[in-house]
TORVEX-406163 format. One record per residue (C-alpha): x, y, z; residue in three letters. Coordinates in steps of 0.001 Angstrom, whole numbers, plus 500000, padded with zeros to 6 digits. Example, Ala and Ser with C-alpha at 12.3 -4.5 7.8 and 13.67 -1.06 7.14 Angstrom:
BEGIN
512300495500507800ala
513670498940507140ser
***
This chain:
BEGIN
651292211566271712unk
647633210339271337unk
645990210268267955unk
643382212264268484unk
639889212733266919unk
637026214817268009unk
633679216011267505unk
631881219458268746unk
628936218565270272unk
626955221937272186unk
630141223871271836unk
632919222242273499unk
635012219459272056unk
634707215778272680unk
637425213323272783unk
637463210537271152unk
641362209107271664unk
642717205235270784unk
645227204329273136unk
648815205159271973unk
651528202130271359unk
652958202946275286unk
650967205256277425unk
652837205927280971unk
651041206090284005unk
652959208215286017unk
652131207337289899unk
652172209390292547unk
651959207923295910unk
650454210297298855unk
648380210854301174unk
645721213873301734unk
646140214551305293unk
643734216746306936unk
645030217490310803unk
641790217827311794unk
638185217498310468unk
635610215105311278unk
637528213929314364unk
639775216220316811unk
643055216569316115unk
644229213895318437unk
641987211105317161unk
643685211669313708unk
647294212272315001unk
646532208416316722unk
645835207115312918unk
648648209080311472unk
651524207265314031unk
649839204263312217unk
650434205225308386unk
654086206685308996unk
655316204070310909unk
654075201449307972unk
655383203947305324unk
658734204045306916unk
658925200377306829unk
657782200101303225unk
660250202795302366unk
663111200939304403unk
662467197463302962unk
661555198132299408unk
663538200550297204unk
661190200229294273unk
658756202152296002unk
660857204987295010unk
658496207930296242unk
655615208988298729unk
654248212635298619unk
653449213810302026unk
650270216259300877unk
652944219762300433unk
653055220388304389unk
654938219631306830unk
652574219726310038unk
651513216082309949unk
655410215405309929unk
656229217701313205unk
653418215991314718unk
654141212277314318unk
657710213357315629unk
656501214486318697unk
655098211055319266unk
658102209223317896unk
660907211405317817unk
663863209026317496unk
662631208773313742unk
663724212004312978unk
667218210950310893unk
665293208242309148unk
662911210654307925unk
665172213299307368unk
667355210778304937unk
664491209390302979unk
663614213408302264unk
667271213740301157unk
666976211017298866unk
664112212259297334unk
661883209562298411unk
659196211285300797unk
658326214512299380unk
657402217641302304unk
656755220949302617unk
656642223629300627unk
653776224397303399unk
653236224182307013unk
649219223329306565unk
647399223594303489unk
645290226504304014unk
641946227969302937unk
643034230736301232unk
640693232941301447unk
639553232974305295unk
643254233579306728unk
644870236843306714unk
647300237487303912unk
650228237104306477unk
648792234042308115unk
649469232815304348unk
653077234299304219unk
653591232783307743unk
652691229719306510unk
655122228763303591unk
658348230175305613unk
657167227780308602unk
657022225032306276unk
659609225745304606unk
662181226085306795unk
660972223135308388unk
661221221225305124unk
664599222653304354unk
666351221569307719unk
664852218039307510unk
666363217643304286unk
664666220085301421unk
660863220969300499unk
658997220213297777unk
659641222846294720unk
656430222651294294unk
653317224889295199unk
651018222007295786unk
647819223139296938unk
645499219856296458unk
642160220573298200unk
641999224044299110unk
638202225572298229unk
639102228029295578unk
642300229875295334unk
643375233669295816unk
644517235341292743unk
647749236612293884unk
648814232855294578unk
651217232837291467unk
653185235919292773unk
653743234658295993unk
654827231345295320unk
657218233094292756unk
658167234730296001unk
658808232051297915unk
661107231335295044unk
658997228316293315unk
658340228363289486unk
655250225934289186unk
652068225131291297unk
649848221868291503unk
645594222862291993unk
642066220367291755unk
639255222836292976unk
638498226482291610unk
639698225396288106unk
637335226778285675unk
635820225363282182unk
638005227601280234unk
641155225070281196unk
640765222153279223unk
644583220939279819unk
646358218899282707unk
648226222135282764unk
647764225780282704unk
649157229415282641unk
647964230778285868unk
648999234605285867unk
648448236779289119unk
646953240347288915unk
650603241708288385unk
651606239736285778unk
653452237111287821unk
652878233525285472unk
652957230267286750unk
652909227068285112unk
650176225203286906unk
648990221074287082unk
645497220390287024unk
644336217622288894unk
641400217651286494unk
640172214062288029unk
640894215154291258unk
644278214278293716unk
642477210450293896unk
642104209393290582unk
644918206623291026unk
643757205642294402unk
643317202128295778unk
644994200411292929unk
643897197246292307unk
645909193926293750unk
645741191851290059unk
647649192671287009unk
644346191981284490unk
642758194918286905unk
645289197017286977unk
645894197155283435unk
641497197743283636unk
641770200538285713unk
644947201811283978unk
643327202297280763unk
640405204074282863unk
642428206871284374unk
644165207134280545unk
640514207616279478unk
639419209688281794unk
642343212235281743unk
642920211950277797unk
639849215343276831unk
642596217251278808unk
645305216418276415unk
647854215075279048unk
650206213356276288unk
651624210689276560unk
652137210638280391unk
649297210283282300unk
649496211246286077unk
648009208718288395unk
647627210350292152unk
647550207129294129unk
646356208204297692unk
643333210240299405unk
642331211545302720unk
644702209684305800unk
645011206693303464unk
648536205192303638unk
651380203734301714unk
649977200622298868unk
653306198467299589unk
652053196012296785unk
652518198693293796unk
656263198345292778unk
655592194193292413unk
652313194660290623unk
653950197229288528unk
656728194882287484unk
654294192186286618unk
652412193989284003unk
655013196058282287unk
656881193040281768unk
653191190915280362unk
651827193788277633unk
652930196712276011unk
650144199264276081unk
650645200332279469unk
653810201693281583unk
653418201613284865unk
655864203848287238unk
656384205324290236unk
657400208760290848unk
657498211944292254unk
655371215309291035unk
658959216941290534unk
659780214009287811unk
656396214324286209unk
656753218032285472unk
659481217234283220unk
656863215218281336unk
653590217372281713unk
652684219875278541unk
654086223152278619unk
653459224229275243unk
650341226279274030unk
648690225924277142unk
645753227727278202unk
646276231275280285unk
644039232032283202unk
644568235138285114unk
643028235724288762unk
641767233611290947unk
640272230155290808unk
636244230269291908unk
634856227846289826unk
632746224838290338unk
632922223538287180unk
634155220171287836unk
634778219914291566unk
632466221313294497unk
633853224637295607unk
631949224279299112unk
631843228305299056unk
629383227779302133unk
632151227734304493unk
632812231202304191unk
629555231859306857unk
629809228596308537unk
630472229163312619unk
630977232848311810unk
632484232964315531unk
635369231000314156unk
635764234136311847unk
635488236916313607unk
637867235189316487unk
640298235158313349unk
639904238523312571unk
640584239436316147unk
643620237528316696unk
645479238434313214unk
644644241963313539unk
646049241867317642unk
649210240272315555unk
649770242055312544unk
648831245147312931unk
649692245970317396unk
651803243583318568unk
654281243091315881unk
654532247110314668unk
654646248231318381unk
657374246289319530unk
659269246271316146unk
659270250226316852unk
659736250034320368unk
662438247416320205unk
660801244650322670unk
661919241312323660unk
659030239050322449unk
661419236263322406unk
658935233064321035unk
655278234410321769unk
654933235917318622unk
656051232944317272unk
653837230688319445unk
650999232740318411unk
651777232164315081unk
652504229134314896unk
648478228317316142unk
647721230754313445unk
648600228497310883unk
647688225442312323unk
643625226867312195unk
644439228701308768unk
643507224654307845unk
640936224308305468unk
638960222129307514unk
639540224170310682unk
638780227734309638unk
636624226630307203unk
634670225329310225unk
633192221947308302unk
634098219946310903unk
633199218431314366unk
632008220440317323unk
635345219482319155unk
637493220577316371unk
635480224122316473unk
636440224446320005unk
639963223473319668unk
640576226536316637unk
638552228701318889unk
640950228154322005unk
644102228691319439unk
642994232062318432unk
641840233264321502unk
645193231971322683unk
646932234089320031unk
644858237007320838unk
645673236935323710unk
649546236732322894unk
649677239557321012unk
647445241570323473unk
650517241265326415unk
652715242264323417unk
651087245413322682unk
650442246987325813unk
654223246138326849unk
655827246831323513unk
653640250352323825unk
654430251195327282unk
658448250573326187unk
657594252719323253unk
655764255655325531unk
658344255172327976unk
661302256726325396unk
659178259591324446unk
659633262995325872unk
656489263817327917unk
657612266950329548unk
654259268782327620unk
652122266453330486unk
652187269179333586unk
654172267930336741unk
651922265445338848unk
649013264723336414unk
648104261985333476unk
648290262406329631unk
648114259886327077unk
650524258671324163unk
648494258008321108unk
649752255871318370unk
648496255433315170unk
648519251829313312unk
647900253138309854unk
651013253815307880unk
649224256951306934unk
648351260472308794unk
644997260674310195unk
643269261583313391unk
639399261036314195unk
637378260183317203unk
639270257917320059unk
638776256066323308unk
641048257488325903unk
640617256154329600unk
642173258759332231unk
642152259623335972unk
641002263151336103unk
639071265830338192unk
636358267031335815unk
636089264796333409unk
632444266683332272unk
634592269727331097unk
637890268233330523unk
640033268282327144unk
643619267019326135unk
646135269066325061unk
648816268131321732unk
652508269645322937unk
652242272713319767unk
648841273724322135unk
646164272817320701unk
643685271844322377unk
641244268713321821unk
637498268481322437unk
636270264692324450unk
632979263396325278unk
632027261570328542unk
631169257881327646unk
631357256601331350unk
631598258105334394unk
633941257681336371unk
634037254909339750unk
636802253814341957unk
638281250151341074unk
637570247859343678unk
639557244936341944unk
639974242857345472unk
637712242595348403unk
638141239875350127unk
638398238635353550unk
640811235517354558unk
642382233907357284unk
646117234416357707unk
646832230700356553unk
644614231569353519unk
646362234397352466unk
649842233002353553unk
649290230445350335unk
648301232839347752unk
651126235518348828unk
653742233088347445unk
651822233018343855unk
651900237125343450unk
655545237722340722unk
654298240871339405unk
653968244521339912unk
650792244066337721unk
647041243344338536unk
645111243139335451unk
645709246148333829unk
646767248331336917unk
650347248535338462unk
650436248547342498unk
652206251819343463unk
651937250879347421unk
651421248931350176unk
649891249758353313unk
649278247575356416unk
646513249060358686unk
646481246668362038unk
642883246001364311unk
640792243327365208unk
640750242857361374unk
644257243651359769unk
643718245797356449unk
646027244799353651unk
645488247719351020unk
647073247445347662unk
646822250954345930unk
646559250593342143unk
647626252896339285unk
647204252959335731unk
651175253456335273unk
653788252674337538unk
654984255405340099unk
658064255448341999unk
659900252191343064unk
657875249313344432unk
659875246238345856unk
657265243724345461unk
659190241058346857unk
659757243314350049unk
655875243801349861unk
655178239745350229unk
657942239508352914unk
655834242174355258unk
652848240161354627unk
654262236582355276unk
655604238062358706unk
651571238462359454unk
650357235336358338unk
653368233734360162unk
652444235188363489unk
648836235461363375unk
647589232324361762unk
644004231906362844unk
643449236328362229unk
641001237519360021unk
643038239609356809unk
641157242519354656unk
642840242259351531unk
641306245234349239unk
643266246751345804unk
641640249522345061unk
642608251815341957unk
641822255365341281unk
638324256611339704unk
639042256354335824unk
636780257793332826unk
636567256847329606unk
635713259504326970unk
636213260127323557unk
638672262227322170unk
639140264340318744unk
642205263522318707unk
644887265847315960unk
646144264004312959unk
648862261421313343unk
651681260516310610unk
652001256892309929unk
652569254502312722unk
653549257453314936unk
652441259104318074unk
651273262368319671unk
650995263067322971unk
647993264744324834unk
647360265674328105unk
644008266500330515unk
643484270509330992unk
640448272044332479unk
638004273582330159unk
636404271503326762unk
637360272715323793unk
634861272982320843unk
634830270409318028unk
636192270885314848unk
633739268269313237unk
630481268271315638unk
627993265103316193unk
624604266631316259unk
621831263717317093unk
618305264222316564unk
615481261004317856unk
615642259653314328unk
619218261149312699unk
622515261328313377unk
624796264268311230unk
628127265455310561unk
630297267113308104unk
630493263827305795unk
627262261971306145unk
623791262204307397unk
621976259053308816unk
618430258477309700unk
615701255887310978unk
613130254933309222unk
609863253470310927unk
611021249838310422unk
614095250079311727unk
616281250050308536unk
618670253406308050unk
618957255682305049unk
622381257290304835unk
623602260526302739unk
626551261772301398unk
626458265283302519unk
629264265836299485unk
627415264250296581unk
624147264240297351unk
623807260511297166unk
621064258671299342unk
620976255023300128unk
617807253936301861unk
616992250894303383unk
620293250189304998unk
620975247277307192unk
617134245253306672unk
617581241878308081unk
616052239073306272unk
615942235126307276unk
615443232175305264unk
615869228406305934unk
619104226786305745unk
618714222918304516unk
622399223310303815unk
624882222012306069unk
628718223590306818unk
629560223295303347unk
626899224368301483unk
623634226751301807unk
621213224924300821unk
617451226375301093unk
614521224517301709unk
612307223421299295unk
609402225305300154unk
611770228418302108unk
610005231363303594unk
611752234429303584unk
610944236736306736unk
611831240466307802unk
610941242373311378unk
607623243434311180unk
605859246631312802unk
607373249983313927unk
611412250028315682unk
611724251422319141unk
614352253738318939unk
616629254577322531unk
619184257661321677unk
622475256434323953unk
624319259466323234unk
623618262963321755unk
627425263756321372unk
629403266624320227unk
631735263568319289unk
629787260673318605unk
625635260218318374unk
624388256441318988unk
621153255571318227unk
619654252045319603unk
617059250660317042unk
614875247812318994unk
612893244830316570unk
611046242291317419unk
609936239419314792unk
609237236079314917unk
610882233073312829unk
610668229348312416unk
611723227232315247unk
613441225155312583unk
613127222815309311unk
609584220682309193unk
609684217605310246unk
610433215894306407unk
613267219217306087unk
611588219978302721unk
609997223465304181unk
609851225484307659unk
608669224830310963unk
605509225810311786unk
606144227003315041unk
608142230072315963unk
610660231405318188unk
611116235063319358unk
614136236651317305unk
614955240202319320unk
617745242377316995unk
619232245455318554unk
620992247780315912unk
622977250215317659unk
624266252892314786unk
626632255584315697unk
628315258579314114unk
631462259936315122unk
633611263360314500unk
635707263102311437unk
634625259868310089unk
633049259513306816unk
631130256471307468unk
628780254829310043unk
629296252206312448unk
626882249693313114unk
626789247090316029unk
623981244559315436unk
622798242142318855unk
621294239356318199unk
619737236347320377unk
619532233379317729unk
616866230725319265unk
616233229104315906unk
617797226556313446unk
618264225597310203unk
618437229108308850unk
620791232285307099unk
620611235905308403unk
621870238277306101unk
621712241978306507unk
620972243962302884unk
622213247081301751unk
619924248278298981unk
621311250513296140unk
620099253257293931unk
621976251847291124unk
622564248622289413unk
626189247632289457unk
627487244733286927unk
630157244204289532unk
631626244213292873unk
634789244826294584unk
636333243034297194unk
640022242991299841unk
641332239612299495unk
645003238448300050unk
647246240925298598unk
644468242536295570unk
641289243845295145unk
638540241295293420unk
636339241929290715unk
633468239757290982unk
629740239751289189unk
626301238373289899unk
626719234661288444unk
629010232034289519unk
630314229122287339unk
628871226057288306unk
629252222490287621unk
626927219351287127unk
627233218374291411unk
626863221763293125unk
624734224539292178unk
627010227687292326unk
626100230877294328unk
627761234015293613unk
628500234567297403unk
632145235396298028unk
634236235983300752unk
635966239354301184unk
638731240521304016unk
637438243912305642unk
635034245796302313unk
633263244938299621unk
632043248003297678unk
629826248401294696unk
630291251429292405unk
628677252951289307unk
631417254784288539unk
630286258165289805unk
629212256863293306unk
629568253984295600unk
628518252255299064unk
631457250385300967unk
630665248056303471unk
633269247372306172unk
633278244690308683unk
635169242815311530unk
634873238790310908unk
631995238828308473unk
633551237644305295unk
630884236200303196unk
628524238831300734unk
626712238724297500unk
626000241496295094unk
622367240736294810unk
619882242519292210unk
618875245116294577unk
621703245445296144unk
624599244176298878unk
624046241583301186unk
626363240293303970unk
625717237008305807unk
625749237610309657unk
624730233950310350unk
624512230807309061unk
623043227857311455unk
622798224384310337unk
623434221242312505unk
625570218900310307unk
628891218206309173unk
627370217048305548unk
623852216329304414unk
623079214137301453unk
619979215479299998unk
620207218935299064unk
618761220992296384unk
622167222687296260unk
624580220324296331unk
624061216696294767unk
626462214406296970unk
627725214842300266unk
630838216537301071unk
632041214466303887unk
630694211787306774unk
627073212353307676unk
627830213601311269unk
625244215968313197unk
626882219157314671unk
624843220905317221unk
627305223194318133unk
627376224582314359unk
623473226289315217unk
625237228596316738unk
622115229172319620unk
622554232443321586unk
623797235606321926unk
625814237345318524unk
627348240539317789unk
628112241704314359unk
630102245327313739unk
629904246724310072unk
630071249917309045unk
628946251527305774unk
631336254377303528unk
629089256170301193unk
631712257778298737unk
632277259491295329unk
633895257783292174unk
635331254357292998unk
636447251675295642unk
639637253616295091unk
638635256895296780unk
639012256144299954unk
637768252882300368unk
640963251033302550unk
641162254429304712unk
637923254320306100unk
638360250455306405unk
641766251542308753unk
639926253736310718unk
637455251075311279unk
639268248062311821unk
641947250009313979unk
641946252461317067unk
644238254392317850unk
646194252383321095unk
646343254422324064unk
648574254680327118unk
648384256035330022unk
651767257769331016unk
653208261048333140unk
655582263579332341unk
659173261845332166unk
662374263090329452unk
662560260424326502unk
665104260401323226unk
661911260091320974unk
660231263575320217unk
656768263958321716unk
655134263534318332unk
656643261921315268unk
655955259578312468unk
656953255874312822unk
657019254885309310unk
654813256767306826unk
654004254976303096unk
653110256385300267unk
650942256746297492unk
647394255537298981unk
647174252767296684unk
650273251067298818unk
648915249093301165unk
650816247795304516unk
650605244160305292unk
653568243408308394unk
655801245711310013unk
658498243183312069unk
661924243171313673unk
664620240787312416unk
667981240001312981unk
669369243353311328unk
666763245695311444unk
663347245281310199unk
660919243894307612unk
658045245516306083unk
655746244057303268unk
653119246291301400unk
651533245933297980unk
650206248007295304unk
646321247464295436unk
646041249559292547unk
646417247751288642unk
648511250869288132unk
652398251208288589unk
653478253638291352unk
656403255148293154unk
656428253815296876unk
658482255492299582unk
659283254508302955unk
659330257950305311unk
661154256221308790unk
661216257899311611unk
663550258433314367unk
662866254942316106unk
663623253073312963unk
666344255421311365unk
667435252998308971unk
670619253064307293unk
669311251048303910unk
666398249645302327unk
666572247013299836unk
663381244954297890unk
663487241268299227unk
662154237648298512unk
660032236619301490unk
663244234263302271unk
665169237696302465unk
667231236988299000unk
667832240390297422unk
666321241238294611unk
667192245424294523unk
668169247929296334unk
665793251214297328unk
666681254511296375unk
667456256532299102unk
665235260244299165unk
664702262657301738unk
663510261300304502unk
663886257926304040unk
663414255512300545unk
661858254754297530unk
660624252119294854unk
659092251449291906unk
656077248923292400unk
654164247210289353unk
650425247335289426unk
649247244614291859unk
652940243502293017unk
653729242853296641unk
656809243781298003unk
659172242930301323unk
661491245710302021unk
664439245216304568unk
665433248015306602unk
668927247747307982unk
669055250247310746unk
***
């Protein structure tokens, strides 16, 4: 050990340590490898052929260079074997032999920005791929991620690893090389701090007399953390490669003095030399910029980047794999396509969006990609599903609809239903046990014209070969007819659900025999489908991931929960919500009493920041709309009252000239806030429109409140956050206590509380007067070097235009005024927000499932549902226990799961204990906080 002295100088100790007889310097070979980040992904994957084709050479002709840490993923691996696959066995043996070091991860993440599943996803892909190329790391390594969630520890425990390797988020309070780091429900890890960061060994010197120099520097450095007598050394940093001349060097000066020991190893072997007694204990997660930037601007940088996440993982997670889970669909690999993209952007650097405009549109395409996967996968896994349910309530010959409910809970509420039907004024839907369901008109209804075209027959003879589906967008062709003239009509007729048998392969023959003998002739092609209407529908509660069916009788019925809409207020039972002159909206709780005023105020200030980092100006001028709203009432109900509220301001064109204030001239900034009210819902919806013709700044919407709170409360992986008003800062980066947040954020005084929910717009800060949630942040480079908030840069000085986000933005938020605490209904308003009922359109037909049922119901409210998916044997469901206090879960399944046993798994499906069995389907004990994988065996 070191003999140690030390002084107290402004309240924290000061080391002052001699160099022990024989200090080690453990070294770690690696290499940081970001996939992509200030180039596209291809540019780096050209550079990363280079480095692991020279490390497999230095690890094939030299076995002193025992080890090489491959940055804890396993992406950069899958993608240099796409370009040289032969490699694969040569790889595979040096990971056998413990000499190149992979996985536990796929990517390494930002933690905070992906869903919680993206995160699960994301150590089973790696880790399987880890394990079949020869075993992972047992290590959570987690190098340069910008902060970390608290419920890390329990999920790595999970994934069935013990220990965990971190550099940013650490805060002052951990003065060690290692830590305790204990997760919200108890779960304790023993943790290595990178305290000098994952490059403190890098670029070794090529001389022994500097080597044994920079030895005793890294000793120095590390030796106020108390590291012992082994001193870790991480010799690499980002897409650096293999130092070939270390196990020579190495050789050369232990054998010349006897201070230093030089060695190289793994992070495995150095655990077995790192403290573990009377280490520090740190419990939640890791926020702090004490000694490393936390770059907590990238929570609002290219906020399109989050709210395309937000679309995509909640198309996943909580439609696509449910639906067809219950329904039983063939997905075969598109899920897993999808999510395989979703990890890939879960990057740091890619959903973080600090990097290159070309990277930015490469994660965009990936998620809309994925979107768009689990889109196909819903409405056909649905369909399936309506297509086994017994109907026979829908009268002979007309439509209904089958609703189903993605909560895991009962509830009902206002929903968007689009049918073909007569009167669609005085028109209401019908539950099979009679009662009978009040709508509202939102469009009227047109015939869909979805082709009109006019070809020649050798024109339409080349795209007749293309058509492979019954399909047409959304609408199924129920016919063909062939009217002959001077110009042959070729009419499709389009459905919104199939009828009857159409052969469409018969259908193209008939055509082709046209084209074939009339050539030159002029062909009418039109698909027309029927006039459809879209209304709303107060719709009767549904259990938990289950379905009702409704269908269309003549006569409205009369709301249970009425919208009534005055030029300046919206009301029902729960809440009241009005205008004020400027445009900002005061909302009450009709139960409490409890006012907020001054709801959803936009303010804009300069940005001198850059992706990383908000940075204001020196001289910043903070501006709000000016001058009276026009207000447009869209709707006036009995189901839902929208208001449009119209402002018009001005704001700087820009930064000045020198960046150190605002731009003198101005540029029109036009915000329409459309709020609405519906029946049932506690809470109102907001849609703000914006036209952003400016740069350089932040747009934040505040949320004023009538009390002070010390605290806020945030959704992030797995738990709810506690945060304050101050964030812990270091000496290069001035901390802001802006944090990111999954779907709410909620401030409480106890007695009464405001929730705000949103769709993609992660970052808020609990301000002195209140809430405020960043809609837009627009700054045009990658990393600046002079900033008032942020003393170095974070990265290459690169401009990004495409990160000032010009043009058109939508925002959706909603705000839950509520009694007592986050925990009174906080996550079910933020369900019935984030997630519609799905719709679809069907006719009366017999089906084995009953005509309403639960899927799979969860209880108590604290239990939370995270996945619902199929497996092998049955199917998987994770949840956790947002509350800090222990409860009884049970698992109510309904007839299309029916499952024969339940048992509590590790997410590599390892038993850990079996549910009890109760009526109507299972139970277990949860701890406060845990999160728990349940396999139901049908």
């Amino acid at each position: 050990m070191l003999d140690e002295t030390h002084s107290v100088v402004a309240g924290r100790l000061v080391y002052s340590a001699p160099m022990p007889t024989r200090t080690i310097i453990h070294v770690v070979p690696h290499t940081h490898w970001d996939r992509e980040w200030y180039e596209p992904f291809e540019a780096y994957r050209f550079q990363l052929v280079k480095v692991m084709d020279r490390l497999l050479e230095v690890l094939d002709d030299d076995p002193s260079f025992r080890h090489f840490n491959f940055d804890g993923q396993t992406a950069a691996i899958e993608d240099y074997l796409e370009v040289r696959p032969p490699v694969g066995p040569e790889i595979e043996r040096f990971i056998r032999e413990g000499r190149l070091a992979i996985g536990p991860w796929r990517i390494l993440m930002d933690e905070f920005l992906c869903s919680p599943e993206t995160i699960i996803r994301n150590i089973r892909q790696g880790s399987a791929r880890a394990n079949a190329m020869g075993g992972r790391m047992e290590l959570g390594y987690i190098p340069d991620s910008f902060g970390h969630i608290s419920q890390m520890p329990q999920i790595l425990r999970l994934a069935g690893l013990k220990e965990a390797c971190v550099w940013r988020g650490v805060p002052f309070a951990v003065d060690r090389t290692a830590f305790l780091w204990e997760a919200p429900d108890g779960t304790t890890l023993r943790t290595l701090y990178l305290a000098t960061s994952y490059s403190n060994g890098a670029t070794l010197p090529a001389t022994y007399e500097d080597l044994i120099v920079r030895g005793k520097r890294i000793a120095q450095d590390l030796a106020p953390f108390k590291p012992g007598t082994v001193v870790l050394a991480m010799n690499g940093t980002d897409h650096r490669g293999a130092e070939d001349h270390l196990p020579a060097l190495f050789d050369e000066a232990n054998t010349r003095q006897d201070e230093l020991e030089f060695r190289i190893g793994s992070l495995r072997e150095y655990l077995h030399d790192a403290p573990s007694e009377g280490l520090p204990r740190w419990r939640g997660e890791l926020r702090s910029g004490a000694r490393a930037n936390l770059l907590m601007g990238v929570a609002s940088a290219r906020m399109p980047l989050k709210q395309a996440e937000f679309r995509a993982s909640r198309s996943l997670e909580r439609y696509a794999e449910p639906l067809s889970a219950l329904a039983g669909t063939d997905t075969g690999r598109l899920l897993e396509r999808a999510w395989r993209g979703m990890v890939e952007n879960s990057a740091h650097d890619s959903i973080c969006g600090c990097g290159v405009d070309a990277v930015a549109d490469q994660v965009l395409a990936r998620y809309v990609d994925a979107a768009r996967i689990g889109e196909l996968v819903t409405r056909d896994a649905a369909e399936t599903l309506a297509a086994g349910i017994d109907t026979r309530s829908i009268p002979e010959g007309a439509e209904g609809a089958v609703l189903w409910n993605p909560s895991p809970r009962t509830r009902g509420g206002a929903h968007v239903v689009t049918l073909s039907v007569e009167d669609p004024s005085n028109t209401a839907l019908v539950a099979p046990d009679g009662t009978r369901c009040a709508t509202q008109l939102l469009e009227e209804p047109a015939e869909q014209v979805i082709v009109d075209m006019v070809l020649r027959g050798t024109e339409l003879a080349r795209i007749v070969p293309t058509i492979h589906s019954r399909m047409i967008g959304a609408l199924t062709v129920n016919g063909l007819d062939i009217e002959e003239g001077r110009t042959t009509v070729v009419r499709l007729h389009l459905g919104p659900v199939a009828e009857g048998h159409f052969d469409v392969e018969e259908a193209k023959r008939r055509v082709e025999a046209l084209t074939k003998a009339r050539p030159r002739a002029k062909f009418h092609v039109l698909a027309v489908g029927p006039p459809l209407c879209t209304m709303l529908v107060e719709a009767p509660a549904v259990a938990g991931l289950g379905w009702t069916v409704l269908s269309a009788a003549h006569g409205n019925a009369r709301p249970k929960d009425p919208v009534t809409t005055g030029e300046r207020a919206l009301r029902n039972a729960s809440i009241e919500a009005h205008v004020a002159e400027d445009g900002t909206i005061s909302v009450t709780n009709l139960e409490s009493g409890s006012v907020y005023s001054g709801l959803f105020g936009l303010r804009d200030g300069g940005d001198a920041g850059d992706e990383y980092n908000y940075s204001p100006p020196e001289r910043d001028t903070i501006l709000s709309p000016r001058g009276p709203a026009r207000l447009e009432v869209l709707s006036r109900g009995p189901l839902e009252g929208r208001i449009a509220v119209h402002t018009q301001w001005r704001i700087p064109a820009g930064l000045s000239p020198n960046g150190k204030a605002r731009d003198r001239k101005s540029v029109p900034m036009n915000v329409v806030t459309e709020i609405s009210l519906r029946s049932g819902e506690p809470f109102l919806r907001a849609t703000i429109t914006l036209e952003n013709r400016a740069k350089d700044h932040r747009v934040r919407a505040h949320f004023p409140l009538p009390f002070t709170p010390a605290v806020s409360h945030a959704e992030t992986a797995f738990a709810v956050a506690e945060r304050g008003r101050e964030a812990e800062s270091g000496s290069h980066e001035h901390a802001l206590a802006t944090y990111p947040c999954r779907r709410w954020v909620d401030a409480s005084d106890g007695a009464r509380g405001l929730a705000l929910l949103h769709t993609g717009t992660p970052e808020f800060e609990l301000t002195d007067d209140g809430l405020a949630v960043t809609l837009l942040r627009s700054v045009g480079w990658l990393s600046r070097q002079a900033m008032l908030y942020r003393a170095g840069p974070a990265g290459p000085p690169l401009e990004t235009p495409g990160s000032q986000l010009l043009g058109p933005h939508t925002f959706s938020l909603a705000v839950f005024p509520h009694i007592g605490t986050w925990q009174n209904g906080v996550y079910d308003a933020a369900e019935a927000f984030t997630l519609p009922f799905h719709p679809v359109i069907t006719r009366a037909h017999a089906g084995s499932l009953p005509s309403v049922s639960h899927g799979l119901s969860i209880e108590p409210a604290s239990v939370q549902l995270s996945a619902l998916t199929r497996t092998d044997t049955g199917l998987e469901v994770r949840v956790f226990n947002a509350s800090g206090t222990p409860a009884r879960m049970t698992l109510a399944d309904g007839p299309s799961i029916n499952a024969s046993s339940a048992t509590i798994v590790d997410l590599f499906d390892h038993e850990l204990t079996a549910c009890d069995r109760v009526a109507g389907g299972f139970a277990s004990e949860m701890r406060g906080c845990e999160i728990a994988t349940v396999r139901l065996v049908r």
